[in-house]
C-alpha positions as CSV (number, residue, x, y, z in Angstrom):
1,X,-19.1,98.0,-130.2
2,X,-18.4,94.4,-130.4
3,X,-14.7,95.1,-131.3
4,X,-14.3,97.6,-128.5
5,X,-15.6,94.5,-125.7
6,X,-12.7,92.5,-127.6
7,X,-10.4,94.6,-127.0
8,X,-11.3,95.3,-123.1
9,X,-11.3,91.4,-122.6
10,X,-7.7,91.2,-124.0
11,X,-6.7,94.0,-122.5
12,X,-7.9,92.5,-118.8
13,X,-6.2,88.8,-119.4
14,X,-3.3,90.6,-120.5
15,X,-2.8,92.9,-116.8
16,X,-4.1,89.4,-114.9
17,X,-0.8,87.5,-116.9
18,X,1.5,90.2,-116.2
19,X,0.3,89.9,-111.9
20,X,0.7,86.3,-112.0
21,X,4.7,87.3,-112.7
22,X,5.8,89.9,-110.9
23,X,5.0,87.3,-107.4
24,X,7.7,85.9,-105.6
25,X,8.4,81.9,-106.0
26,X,8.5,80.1,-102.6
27,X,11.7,78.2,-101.6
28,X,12.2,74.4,-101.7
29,X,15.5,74.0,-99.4
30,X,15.2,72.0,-97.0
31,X,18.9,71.0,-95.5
32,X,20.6,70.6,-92.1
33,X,23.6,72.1,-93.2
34,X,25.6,71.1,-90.4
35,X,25.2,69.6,-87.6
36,X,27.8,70.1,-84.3
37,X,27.8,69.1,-80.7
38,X,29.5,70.8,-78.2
39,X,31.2,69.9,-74.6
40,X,33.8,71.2,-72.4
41,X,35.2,73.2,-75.3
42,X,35.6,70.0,-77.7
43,X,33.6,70.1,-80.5
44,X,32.2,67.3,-83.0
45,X,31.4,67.9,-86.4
46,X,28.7,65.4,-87.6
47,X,28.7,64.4,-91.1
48,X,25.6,65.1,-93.2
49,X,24.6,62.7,-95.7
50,X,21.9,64.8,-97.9
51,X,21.3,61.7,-100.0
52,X,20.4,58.9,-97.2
53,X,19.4,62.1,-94.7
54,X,21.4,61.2,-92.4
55,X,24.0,62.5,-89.7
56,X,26.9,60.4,-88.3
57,X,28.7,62.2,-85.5
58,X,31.6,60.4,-83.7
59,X,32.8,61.5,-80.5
60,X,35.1,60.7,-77.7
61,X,35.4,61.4,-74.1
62,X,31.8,62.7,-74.4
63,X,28.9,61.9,-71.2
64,X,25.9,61.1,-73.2
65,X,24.4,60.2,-69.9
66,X,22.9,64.0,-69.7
67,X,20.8,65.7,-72.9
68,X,23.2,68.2,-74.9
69,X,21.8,71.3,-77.1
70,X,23.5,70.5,-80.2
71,X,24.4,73.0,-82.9
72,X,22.5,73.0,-86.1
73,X,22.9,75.2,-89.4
74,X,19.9,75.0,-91.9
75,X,18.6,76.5,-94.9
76,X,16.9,80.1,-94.7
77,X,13.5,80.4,-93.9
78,X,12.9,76.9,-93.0
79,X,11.5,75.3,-89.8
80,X,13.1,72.8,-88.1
81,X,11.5,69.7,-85.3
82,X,12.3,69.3,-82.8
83,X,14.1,73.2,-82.2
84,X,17.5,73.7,-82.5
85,X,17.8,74.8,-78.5
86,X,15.8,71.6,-77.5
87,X,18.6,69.3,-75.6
88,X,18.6,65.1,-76.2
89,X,19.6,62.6,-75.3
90,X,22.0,61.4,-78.1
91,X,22.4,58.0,-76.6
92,X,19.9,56.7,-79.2
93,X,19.1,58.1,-82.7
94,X,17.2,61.4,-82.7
95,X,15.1,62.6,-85.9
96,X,14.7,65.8,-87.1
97,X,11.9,67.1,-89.8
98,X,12.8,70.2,-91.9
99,X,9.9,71.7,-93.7
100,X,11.4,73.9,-96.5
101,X,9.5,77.5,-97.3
102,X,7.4,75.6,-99.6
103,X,6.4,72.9,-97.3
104,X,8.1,70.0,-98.6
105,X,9.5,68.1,-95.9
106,X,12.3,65.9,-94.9
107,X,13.5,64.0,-91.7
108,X,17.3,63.5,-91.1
109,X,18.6,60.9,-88.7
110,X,20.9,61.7,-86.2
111,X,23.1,58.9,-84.9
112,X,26.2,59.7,-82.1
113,X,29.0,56.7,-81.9
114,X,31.9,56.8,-79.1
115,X,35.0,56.1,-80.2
116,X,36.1,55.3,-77.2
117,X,37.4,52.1,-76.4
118,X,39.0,52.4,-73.0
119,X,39.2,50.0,-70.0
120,X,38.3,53.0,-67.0
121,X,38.9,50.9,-63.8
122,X,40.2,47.2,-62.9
123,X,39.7,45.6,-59.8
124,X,40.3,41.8,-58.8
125,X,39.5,40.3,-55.1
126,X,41.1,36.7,-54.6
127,X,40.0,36.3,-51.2
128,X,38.5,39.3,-49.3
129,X,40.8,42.0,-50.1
130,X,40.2,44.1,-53.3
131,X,43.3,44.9,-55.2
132,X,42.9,47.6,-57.8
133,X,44.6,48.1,-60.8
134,X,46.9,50.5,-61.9
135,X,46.1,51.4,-65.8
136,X,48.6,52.9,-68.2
137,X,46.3,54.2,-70.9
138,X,49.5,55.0,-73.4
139,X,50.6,51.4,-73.1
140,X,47.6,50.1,-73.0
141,X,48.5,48.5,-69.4
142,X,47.1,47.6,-66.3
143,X,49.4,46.9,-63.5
144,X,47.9,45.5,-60.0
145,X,50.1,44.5,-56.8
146,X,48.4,41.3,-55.1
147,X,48.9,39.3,-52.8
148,X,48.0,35.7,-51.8
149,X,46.9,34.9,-55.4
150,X,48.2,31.7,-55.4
151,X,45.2,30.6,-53.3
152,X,42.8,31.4,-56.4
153,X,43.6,31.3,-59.5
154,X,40.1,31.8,-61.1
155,X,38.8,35.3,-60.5
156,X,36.0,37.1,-62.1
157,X,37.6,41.4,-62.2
158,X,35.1,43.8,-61.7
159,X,36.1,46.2,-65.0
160,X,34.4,49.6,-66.2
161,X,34.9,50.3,-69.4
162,X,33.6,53.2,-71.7
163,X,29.7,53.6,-72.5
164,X,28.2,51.9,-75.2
165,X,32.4,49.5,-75.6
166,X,32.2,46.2,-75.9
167,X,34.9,43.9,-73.7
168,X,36.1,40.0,-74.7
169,X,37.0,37.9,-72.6
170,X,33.1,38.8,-71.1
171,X,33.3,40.6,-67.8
172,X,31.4,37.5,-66.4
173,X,34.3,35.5,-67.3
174,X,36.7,34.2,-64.4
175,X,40.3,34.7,-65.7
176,X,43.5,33.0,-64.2
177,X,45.5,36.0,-63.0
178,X,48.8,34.4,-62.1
179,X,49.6,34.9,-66.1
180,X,49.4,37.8,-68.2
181,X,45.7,38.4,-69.2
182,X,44.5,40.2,-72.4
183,X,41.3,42.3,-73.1
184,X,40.0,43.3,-76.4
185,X,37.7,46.8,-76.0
186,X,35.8,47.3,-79.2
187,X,34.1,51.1,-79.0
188,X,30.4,52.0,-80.3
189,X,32.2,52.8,-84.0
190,X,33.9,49.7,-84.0
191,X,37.7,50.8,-83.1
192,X,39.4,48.7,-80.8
193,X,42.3,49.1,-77.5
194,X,43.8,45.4,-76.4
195,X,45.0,46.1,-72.8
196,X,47.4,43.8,-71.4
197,X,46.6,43.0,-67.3
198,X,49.6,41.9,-65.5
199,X,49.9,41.0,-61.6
200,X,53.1,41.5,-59.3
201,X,52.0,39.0,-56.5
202,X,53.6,38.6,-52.9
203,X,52.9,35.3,-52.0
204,X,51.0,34.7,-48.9
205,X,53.7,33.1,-46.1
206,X,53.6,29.8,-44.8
207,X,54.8,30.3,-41.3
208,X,52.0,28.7,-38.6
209,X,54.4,28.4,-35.9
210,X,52.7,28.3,-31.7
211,X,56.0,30.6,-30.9
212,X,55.5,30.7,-27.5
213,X,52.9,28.9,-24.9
214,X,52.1,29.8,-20.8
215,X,49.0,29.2,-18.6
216,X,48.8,32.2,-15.9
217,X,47.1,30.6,-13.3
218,X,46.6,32.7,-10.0
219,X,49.3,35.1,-10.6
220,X,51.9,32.0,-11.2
221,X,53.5,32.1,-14.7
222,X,53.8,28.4,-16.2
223,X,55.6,28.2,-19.5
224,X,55.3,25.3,-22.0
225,X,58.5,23.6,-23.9
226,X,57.4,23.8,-27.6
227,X,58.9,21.0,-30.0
228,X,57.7,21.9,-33.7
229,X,59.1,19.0,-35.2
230,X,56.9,16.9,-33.3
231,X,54.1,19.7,-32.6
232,X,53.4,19.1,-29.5
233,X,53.9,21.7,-26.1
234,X,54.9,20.1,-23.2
235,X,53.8,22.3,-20.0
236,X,54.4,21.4,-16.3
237,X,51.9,23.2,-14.0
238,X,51.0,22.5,-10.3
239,X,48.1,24.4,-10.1
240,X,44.5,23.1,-11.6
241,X,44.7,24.0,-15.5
242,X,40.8,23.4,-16.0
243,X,39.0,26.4,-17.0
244,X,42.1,28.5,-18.2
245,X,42.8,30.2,-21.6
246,X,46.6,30.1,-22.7
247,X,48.4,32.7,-23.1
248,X,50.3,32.2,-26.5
249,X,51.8,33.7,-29.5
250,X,51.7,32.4,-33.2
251,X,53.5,33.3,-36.7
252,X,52.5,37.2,-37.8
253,X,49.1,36.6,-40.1
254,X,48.4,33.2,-38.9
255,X,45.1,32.1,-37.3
256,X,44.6,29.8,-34.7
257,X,41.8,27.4,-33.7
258,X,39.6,27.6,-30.8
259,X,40.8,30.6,-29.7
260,X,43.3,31.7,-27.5
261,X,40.4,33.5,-25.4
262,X,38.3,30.4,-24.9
263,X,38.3,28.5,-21.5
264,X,39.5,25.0,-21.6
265,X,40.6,21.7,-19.8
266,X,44.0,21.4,-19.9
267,X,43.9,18.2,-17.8
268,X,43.7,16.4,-20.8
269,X,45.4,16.9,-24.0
270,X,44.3,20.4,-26.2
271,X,44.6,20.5,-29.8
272,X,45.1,23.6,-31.8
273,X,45.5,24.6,-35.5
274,X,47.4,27.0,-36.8
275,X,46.7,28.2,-40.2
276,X,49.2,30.3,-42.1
277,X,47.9,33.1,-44.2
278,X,48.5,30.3,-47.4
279,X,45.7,28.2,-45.4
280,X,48.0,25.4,-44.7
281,X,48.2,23.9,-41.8
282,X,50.4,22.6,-38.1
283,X,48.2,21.0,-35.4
284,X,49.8,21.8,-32.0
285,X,48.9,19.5,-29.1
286,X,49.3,20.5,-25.9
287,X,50.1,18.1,-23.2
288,X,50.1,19.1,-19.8
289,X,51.6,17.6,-16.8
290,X,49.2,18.6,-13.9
291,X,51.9,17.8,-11.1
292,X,48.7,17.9,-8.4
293,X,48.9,15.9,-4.5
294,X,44.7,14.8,-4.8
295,X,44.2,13.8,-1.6
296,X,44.8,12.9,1.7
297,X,42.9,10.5,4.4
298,X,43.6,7.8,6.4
299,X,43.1,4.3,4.3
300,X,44.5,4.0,0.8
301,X,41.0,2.7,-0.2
302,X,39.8,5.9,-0.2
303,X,39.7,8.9,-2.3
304,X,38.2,11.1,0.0
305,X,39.7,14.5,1.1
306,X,40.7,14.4,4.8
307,X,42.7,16.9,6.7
308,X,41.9,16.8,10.2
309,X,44.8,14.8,12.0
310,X,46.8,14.3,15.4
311,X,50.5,14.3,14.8
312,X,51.0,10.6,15.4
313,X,48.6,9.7,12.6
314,X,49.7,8.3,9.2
315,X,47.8,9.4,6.7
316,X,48.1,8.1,2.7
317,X,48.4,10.4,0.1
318,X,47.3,10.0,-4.0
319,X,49.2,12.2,-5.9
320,X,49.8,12.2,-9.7
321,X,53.2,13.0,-11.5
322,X,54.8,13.2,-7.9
323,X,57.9,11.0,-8.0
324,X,59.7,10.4,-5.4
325,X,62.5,8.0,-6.7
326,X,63.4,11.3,-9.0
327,X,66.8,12.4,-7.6
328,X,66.5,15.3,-4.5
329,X,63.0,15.3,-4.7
330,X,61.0,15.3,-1.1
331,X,57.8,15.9,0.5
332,X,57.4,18.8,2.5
333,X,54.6,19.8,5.2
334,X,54.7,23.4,6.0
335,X,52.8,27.0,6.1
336,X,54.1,30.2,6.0
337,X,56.1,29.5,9.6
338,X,57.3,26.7,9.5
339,X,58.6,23.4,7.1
340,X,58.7,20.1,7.6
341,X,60.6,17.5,5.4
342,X,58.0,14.6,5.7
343,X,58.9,10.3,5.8
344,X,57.0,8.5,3.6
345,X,56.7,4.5,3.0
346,X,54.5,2.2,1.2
347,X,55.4,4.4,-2.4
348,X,53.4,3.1,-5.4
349,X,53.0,3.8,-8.9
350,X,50.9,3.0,-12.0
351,X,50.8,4.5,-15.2
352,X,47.5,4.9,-17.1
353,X,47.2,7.4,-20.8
354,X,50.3,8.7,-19.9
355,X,49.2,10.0,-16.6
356,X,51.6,8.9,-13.6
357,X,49.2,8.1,-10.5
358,X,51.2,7.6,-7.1
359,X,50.6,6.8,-3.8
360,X,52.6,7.0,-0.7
361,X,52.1,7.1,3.4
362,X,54.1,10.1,5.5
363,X,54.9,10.4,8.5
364,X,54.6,13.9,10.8
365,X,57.7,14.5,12.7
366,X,58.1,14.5,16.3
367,X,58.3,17.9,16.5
368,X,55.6,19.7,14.3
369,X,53.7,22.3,16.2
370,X,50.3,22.7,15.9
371,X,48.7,24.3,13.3
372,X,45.4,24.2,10.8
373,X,47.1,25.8,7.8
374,X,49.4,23.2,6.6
375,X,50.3,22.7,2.6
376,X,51.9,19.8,1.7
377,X,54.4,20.0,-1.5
378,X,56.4,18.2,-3.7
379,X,59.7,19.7,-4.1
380,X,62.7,18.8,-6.8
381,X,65.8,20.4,-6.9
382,X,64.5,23.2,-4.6
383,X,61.7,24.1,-6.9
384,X,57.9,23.5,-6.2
385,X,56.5,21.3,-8.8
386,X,53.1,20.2,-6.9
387,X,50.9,21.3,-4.3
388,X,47.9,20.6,-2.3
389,X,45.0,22.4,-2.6
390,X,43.5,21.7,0.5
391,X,45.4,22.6,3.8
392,X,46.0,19.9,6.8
393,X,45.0,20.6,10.0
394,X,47.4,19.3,12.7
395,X,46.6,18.9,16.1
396,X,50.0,17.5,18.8
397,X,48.0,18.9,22.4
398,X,46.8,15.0,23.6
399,X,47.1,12.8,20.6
400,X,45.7,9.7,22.0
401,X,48.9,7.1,22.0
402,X,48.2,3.6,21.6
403,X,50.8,1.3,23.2
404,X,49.4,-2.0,22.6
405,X,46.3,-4.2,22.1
406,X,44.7,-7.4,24.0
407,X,45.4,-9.9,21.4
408,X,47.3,-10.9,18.8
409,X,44.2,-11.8,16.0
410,X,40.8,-10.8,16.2
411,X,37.7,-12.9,14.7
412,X,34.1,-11.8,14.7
413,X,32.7,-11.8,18.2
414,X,35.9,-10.7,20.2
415,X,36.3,-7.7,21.8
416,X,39.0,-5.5,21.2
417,X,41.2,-3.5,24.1
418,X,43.5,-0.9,23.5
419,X,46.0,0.1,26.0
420,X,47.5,3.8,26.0
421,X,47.0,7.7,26.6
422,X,44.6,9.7,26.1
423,X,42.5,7.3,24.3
424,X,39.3,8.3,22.7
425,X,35.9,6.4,22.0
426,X,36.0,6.8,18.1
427,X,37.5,3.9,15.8
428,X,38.1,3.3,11.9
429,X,38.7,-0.3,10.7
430,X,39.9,-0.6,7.0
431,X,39.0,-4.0,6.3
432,X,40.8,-6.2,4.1
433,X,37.3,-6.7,1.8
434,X,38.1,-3.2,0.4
435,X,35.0,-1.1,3.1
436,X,35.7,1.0,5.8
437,X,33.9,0.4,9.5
438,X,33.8,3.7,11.4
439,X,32.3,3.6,15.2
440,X,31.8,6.2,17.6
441,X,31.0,6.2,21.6
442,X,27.6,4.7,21.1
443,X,29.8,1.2,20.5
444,X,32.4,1.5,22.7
445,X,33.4,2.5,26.1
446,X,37.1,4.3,27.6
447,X,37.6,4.4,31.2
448,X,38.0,7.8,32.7
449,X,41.7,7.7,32.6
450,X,41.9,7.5,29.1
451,X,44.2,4.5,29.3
452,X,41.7,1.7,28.1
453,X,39.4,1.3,25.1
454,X,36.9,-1.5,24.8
455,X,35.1,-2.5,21.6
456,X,33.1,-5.4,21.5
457,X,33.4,-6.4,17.7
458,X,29.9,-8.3,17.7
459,X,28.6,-5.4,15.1
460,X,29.5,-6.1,11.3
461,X,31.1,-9.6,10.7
462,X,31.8,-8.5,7.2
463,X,34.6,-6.6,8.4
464,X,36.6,-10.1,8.6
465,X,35.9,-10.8,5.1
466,X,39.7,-11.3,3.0
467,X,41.2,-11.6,6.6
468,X,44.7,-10.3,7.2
469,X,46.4,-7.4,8.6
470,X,43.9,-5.0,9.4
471,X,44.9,-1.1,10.2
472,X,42.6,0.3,13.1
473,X,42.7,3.8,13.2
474,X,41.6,6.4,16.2
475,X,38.9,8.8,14.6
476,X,36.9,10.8,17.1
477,X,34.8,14.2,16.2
478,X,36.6,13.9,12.4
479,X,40.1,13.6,13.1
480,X,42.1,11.0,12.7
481,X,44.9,9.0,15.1
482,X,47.1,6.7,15.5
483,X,47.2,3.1,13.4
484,X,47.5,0.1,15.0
485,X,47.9,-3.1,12.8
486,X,45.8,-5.6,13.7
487,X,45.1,-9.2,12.4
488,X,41.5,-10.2,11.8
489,X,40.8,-13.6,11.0
């Protein structure tokens, strides 16, 4: 009995032995055989290090910027982490775990370089305008027509160059472009492309020429003389050049300063700057001779405007830049019937900042015919080179006429009679102290004739101060008369 157990107890280890090796052995391989990526039918074949686990893959011309399902081989019946249709982002290294049939485990590191070392776009802006770059990728060239460069010779480009390259000089770096400029690209593998920049400039012109100058005042065209050696415009105008803007023309892609648009006072001298497109500089200055009859009335001491006068009168006149001693120049009274060459006497002239000031006392003729629209010009060589802006009244129907006076010198207290026709109660007395006296009816009396005029000068005695010749004039209801010279002592 006991050797029959014996024998059933070998018997059973012997069947449980014989199990044990007929199972199959689990499998320990755990390798990424190979590992591809794939885009727009270029593919990259990584290399697999199986002793350091890892995967270099170097590509070129490849957008990392998006994820990419990569291509992976591995062993049989392994399992792999993350799965081999996941998509990343293979702009930083990815790890992937194996776990072999067995479970043993091992993590490869997947690291993508670009080889590409490639300056993409080149652009430089000297002033305002941006000048791009043409590049040669075979020579390694980048080519860019310019102009103006001269005026900045330290530019900072604005370069794109390949993801995850490298650039020296920095792209921060300002670069003088008026000489050949090299860059050095170094890609993520370490591969390099030295492009050469080179700039064909046109240089900016210099021209900042005023080339022509006119003030259009009323319809009238005046045009200015322009000297550019001495950059000044001399223009002649009769008519008022306050408040105008120029019309004018200046050297293609020039500037000029104030503009040509604004309003200004061309009584004075104007200064304006041209500025050629090289940002130098000419400074124009524009003089202008306002040829201008300012006023007329009937004492040189004034400046007031008078117009109203009787034909006999003898009104002054203040002009400027009207010269009479200039060869067939005249004064002219006239309106759009008739013209009068006027007399003139007692001619003057001071000069004060280059501005001629005149003065002079006309004459109507004998046979003017009435009229209130009278301009008076100043005529040269036929051509009108001032006039007035204010138009003379003329009156010739009974101009009072003085023939003669009571005395031969006045002194404060006398009284003063006037002889003549058609007198009127209305006098002006210019005194020698530099005032003017006017009285009306309420001071002195004419007869019913109108041959006699009585003024008893008991009013003012400073109208004898600085004694002398004395004019008198007749002024009633705001016109003005006949002179008579009188002396008050």
């Amino acid at each position: 009995m006991k050797f029959k157990a014996l024998l059933l107890l070998l018997f059973s280890l012997l069947f449980i032995n014989c199990s044990k090796d007929d199972g199959p052995e689990l499998s320990s391989e755990n390798e990424i055989i190979s590992f591809k990526l794939a885009e727009n039918g270029q593919v990259y074949n990584g290399t697999v290090n199986h002793t350091s686990k890892t995967i270099n893959v170097t590509v070129s011309d490849l957008d990392l910027s998006n994820p990419i399902v990569p291509i992976i081989e591995i062993s049989n019946n392994v399992s792999i982490s993350p799965a081999i249709t996941e998509a990343q982002d293979f702009n930083h290294p990815i790890l992937y775990t194996v776990t072999a049939e067995n479970g043993d485990e091992v993590i490869y590191t997947v690291t993508v370089v670009s080889s590409d070392s490639l300056i993409t776009s080149f652009t430089i802006t000297p002033d305002t305008t941006n000048f791009t770059g043409v590049i040669d990728q075979v020579t390694k060239t980048i080519t860019i027509e310019t102009s103006g460069l001269e005026l900045n010779n330290s530019i900072v480009p604005e370069i794109e160059i390949s993801p995850n390259a490298t650039i020296l000089p920095s792209l921060n770096v300002a670069q003088d472009f008026t000489q050949p400029v090299t860059y050095t690209v170094t890609a993520q593998n370490g591969s390099q492309t030295i492009y050469t920049v080179t700039t064909n400039n046109t240089l900016y012109s210099n021209e900042k020429k005023i080339l022509s100058f006119q003030f259009n005042i009323d319809g009238e065209v005046f045009e200015g003389v322009i000297d550019h050696t001495t950059l000044t415009i001399n223009i002649d105008t009769y008519k008022n050049p306050i408040g105008i803007s120029p019309i004018l023309t200046i050297s293609p892609n020039a500037t000029i300063t104030p503009d040509s648009n604004d309003l200004q006072n061309f009584s004075s001298d104007v200064q304006y700057t041209v500025t050629a497109e090289n940002q130098s500089e000419n400074i124009y200055t524009v003089k202008t001779k306002w040829f201008k009859i300012s006023t007329i009335n009937s004492a040189i001491s004034t400046s007031n405007v008078s117009t109203n006068y009787y034909y006999n009168a003898s009104p002054y006149i203040r002009s400027t830049f009207v010269d009479l001693t200039i060869p067939n120049s005249k004064i002219v009274l006239e309106n759009d019937t008739n013209s009068y060459e006027l007399n003139y006497s007692n001619y003057s002239e001071t000069t004060y900042n280059g501005i001629q000031n005149t003065s002079f006392q006309i004459e109507f003729p004998s046979n003017i015919v009435t009229a209130t629209n009278y301009t008076l010009r100043y005529i040269v060589d036929n051509e009108i080179k001032a006039e007035s802006e204010f138009l003379v009244d003329v009156l010739v129907e009974n101009a009072p006429d003085i023939i003669s006076s009571n005395q031969s010198y006045y002194v404060y207290g006398d009284t003063l009679i006037l002889y003549g026709i058609n007198l009127l109660p209305g006098l002006r007395v210019v005194a020698n102290n530099g005032s003017i006296y006017q009285y009306n009816q309420s001071y002195m009396s004419v007869n019913t004739d109108a041959t006699i005029l009585t003024f008893p000068m008991t009013l003012n005695s400073s109208m004898f101060y600085g004694s002398g010749l004395t004019p008198v004039v007749i002024y009633y209801n705001g016109r003005y008369g006949e002179t008579i010279i009188l002396n008050f002592i």
